[in-house]
N, C-alpha and C positions, 0 to 999 in steps of 0.2 A: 504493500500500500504506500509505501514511503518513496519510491521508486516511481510511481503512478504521479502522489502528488508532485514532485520535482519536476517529471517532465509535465505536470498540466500547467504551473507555476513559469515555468517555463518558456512557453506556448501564451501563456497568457496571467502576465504577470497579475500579482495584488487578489489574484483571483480568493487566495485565504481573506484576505481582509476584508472585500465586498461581501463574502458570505458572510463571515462573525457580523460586519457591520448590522447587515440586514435580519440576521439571525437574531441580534440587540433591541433593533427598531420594532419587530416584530414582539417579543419578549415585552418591551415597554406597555407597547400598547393596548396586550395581553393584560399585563400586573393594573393598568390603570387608565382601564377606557372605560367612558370614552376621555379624549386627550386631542388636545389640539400640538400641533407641529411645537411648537415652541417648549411646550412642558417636554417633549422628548428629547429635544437639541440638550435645552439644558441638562437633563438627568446624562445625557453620553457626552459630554460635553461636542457636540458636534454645530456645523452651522447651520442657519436656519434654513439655509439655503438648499444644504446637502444633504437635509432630512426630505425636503419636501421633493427633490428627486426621486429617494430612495422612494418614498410612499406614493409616489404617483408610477410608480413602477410596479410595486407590491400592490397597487390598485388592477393596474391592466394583467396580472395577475392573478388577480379573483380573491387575493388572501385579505385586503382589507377592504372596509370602505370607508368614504368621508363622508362627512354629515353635518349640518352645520353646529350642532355640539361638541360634537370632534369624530375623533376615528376609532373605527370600531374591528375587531375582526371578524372575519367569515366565516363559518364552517368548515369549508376549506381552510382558510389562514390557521384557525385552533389546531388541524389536524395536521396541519403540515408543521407546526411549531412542536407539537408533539412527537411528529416524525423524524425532525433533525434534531431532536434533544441528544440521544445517542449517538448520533453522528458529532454532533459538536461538541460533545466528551471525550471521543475519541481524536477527535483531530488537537481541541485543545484543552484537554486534562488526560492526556495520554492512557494511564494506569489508572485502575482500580483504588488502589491504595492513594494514589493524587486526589480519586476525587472525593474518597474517604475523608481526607485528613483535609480538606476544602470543606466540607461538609458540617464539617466538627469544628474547626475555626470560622464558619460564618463568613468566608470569604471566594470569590469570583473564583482562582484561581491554585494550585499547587503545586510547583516540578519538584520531583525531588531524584535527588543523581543519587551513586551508589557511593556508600561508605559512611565512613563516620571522622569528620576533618579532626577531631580530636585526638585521633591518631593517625590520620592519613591526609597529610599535604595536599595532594593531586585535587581531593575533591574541590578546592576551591577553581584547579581549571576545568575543571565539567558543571560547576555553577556560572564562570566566566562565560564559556560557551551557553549555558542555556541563558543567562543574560542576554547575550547577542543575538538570539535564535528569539526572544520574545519582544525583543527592543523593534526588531525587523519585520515581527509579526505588525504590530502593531502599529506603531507611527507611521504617518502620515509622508507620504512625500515631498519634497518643499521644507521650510525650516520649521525647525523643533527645537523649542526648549529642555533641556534635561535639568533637574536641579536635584544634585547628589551632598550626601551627607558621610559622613568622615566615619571612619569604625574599621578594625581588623579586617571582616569579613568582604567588607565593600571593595578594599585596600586591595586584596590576594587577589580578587575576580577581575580588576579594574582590564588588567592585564591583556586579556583574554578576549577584550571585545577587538573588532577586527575591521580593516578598510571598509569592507562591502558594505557593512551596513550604513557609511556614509553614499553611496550610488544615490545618486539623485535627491541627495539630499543635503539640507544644510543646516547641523547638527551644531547646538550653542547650549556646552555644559557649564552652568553656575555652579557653585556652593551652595548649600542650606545655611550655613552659619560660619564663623569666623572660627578663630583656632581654639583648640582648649590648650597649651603649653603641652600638645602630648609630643610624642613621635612624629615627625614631620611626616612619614609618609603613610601616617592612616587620618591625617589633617584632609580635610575638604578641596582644600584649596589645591591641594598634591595633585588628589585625585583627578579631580575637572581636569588639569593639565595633562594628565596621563590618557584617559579616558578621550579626549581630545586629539591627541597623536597619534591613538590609534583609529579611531576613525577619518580623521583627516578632517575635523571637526573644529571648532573655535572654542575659548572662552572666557571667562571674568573670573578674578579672583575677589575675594573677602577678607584683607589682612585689617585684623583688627581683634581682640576678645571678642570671645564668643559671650562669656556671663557679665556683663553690666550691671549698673542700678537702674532704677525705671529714670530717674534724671539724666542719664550719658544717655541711655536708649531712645528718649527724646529727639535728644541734642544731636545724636548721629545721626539716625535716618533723616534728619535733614540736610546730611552732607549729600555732593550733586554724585559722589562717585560712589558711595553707597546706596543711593534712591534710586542708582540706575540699577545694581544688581539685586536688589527687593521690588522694582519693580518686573525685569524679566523672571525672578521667583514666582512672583503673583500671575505670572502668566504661563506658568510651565506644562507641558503637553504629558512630561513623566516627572517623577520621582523616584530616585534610588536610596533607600536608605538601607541602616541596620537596624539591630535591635540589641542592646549591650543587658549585659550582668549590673544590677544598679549598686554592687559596691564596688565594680571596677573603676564605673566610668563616674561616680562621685568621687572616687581618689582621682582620675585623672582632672577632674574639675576642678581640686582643689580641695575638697574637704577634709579638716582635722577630724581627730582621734573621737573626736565630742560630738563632733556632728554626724560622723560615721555610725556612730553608737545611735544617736538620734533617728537616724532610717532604719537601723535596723530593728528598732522597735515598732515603726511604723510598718514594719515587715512587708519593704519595697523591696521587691524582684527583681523589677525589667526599668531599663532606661530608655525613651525614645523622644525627639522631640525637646529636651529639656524637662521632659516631665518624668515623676518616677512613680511608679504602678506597684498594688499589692498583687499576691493573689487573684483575686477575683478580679481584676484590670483597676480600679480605684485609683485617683490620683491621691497617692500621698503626699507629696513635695513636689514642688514646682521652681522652676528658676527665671528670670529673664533673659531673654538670648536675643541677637540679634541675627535675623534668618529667619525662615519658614516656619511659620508660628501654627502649630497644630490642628491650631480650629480650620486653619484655609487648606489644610490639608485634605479634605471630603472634596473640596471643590477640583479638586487635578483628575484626568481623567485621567492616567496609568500607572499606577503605583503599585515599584519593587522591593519588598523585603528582604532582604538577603541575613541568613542567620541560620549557623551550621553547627554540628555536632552534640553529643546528649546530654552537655553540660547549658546546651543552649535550651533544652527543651519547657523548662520551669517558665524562661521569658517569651519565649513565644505564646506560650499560653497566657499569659499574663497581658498581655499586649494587645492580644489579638480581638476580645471584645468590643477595642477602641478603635482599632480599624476599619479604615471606609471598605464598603464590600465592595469595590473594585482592584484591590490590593490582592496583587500575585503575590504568596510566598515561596521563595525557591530556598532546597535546605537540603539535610543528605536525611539518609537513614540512620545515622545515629539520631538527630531527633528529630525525624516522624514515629520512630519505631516507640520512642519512649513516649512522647504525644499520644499516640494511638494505643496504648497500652493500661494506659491510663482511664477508666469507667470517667 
């Protein structure tokens, strides 16, 4: 089958993408019809322009129809959304266990590569590769914003993405946030530069702290050279981030002995965004950052989590309730297996 799709991809490029696209539009209008053009652009973040193609296409069609209340599905439409449910699990949530462990976290999407990076290196270049293989699925031709966030896991993968997926395209990777005084090359700023070279891609850097006061967080984002890389933030087509341990990446933020002690009574897990999560996803501490601030995070239509091994598994679960449901998580089998093992 793999073999089949290459050469129809081929023959006729983007041909994946127009399906899932219409497969989506289809789905929406499913979940909440009736619906006029608009309410669906906005939920895929699509234009209005290129929905109302797609549904005057899906009209002649027979699958929906419009009305002046909005659009509705067919008979046809219902049975045929039913019909490529299975198909478009298979083309994208490949495995069984993907769409398992999607399932269980509330989320669009799941790849997960073989291994456990906790002890094997390599898995971060087969999370690399399928970074590249969904970056390509996905985005749009023409320019793209990516805006990527700094973490080990992001770091190892970065690596791995490759020219092609620049083809016809013009690829501008930001920063989420500014530095934490960690390791330079699992810093934001590294990345986008790396991430960039390989694709043959452009970008912006963010040198500055990343944790502020809400007085400097003011005071900055009205610099011209920061409002221009929070503004291509606020308009980014992906998101790559990770998902950290919350007393690793509170040490790399800086917290003493006392304040360390202070989370972990508050028995935070998982680190994302500046925010740090209990168990149950709950924010228990919060910081100011200056970057992609997590509430606008729902609004980005493609968002990557990247976070591997069975040491990862506690944060992923933790995180994931707070995740927007169009958040792909890609991870090994070290923790899916422990994720999914778990009642």
């Amino acid at each position: 089958m793999n073999s089949d799709l290459s050469l129809l991809e081929a023959l006729v490029p983007d041909v994946l993408k127009i399906l899932r696209q219409r497969y989506l539009v289809l789905e929406q209008i499913s979940l909440h019809a009736p619906v006029g053009r608009r309410n669906v652009a906005q939920q895929l973040r699509l234009s209005e322009r290129n929905v109302r193609t797609e549904t005057e296409y899906l009209k002649k069609l027979g699958l929906i129809e419009i009305r002046n209340y909005g659009m509705v599905l067919t008979e046809k439409g219902e049975k045929t959304l039913q019909d490529a449910a299975p198909l478009i699990d298979r083309l994208f949530n490949a495995g069984e266990t993907e769409v398992k462990l999607a399932r269980k976290l509330g989320i669009d999407r799941t790849i997960i590569v073989p291994g456990n990076a906790d002890l094997q290196d390599r898995v971060y270049e087969e999370m690399g590769e399928q970074l590249n293989s969904a970056l390509n699925l996905l985005l749009p031709l023409g320019h793209s914003i990516i805006t990527v966030l700094g973490g080990i896991d992001v770091a190892k993968s970065a690596s791995y993405l490759s020219k092609q997926l620049g083809n016809n395209r013009q690829l501008e990777f930001v920063p989420g946030r500014g530095a934490l005084g960690e390791n330079v090359t699992t810093q934001s700023n590294t990345i986008v530069q790396e991430m960039a070279a390989k694709t043959l891609g452009t970008y912006k850097t963010l040198y500055l702290p990343e944790q502020v006061s809400e007085v400097a967080y003011r005071s900055l984002i009205r610099e011209n050279s920061i409002s221009s890389v929070l503004q291509d933030i606020s308009q980014s087509d992906a998101v790559i981030h990770g998902i950290g341990l919350a007393q690793e990446m509170a040490k790399r933020r800086g917290y003493d002995s006392i304040r360390l002690s202070e989370l972990r009574d508050k028995k935070a897990v998982t680190e994302c965004f500046g925010c740090f999560f209990d168990d149950t996803g709950k924010i228990v501490e919060r910081i100011t950052q200056v970057g992609l601030q997590f509430e606008n995070l729902k609004k980005i239509p493609h968002i990557f989590a990247l976070a591997c091994g069975s040491r990862k598994a506690d944060a992923i679960k933790a995180y994931m309730p707070n995740a927007p449901h169009q958040t792909w998580l890609i991870t090994d089998e070290g923790a899916s297996n422990a994720i999914l093992k778990e009642k």
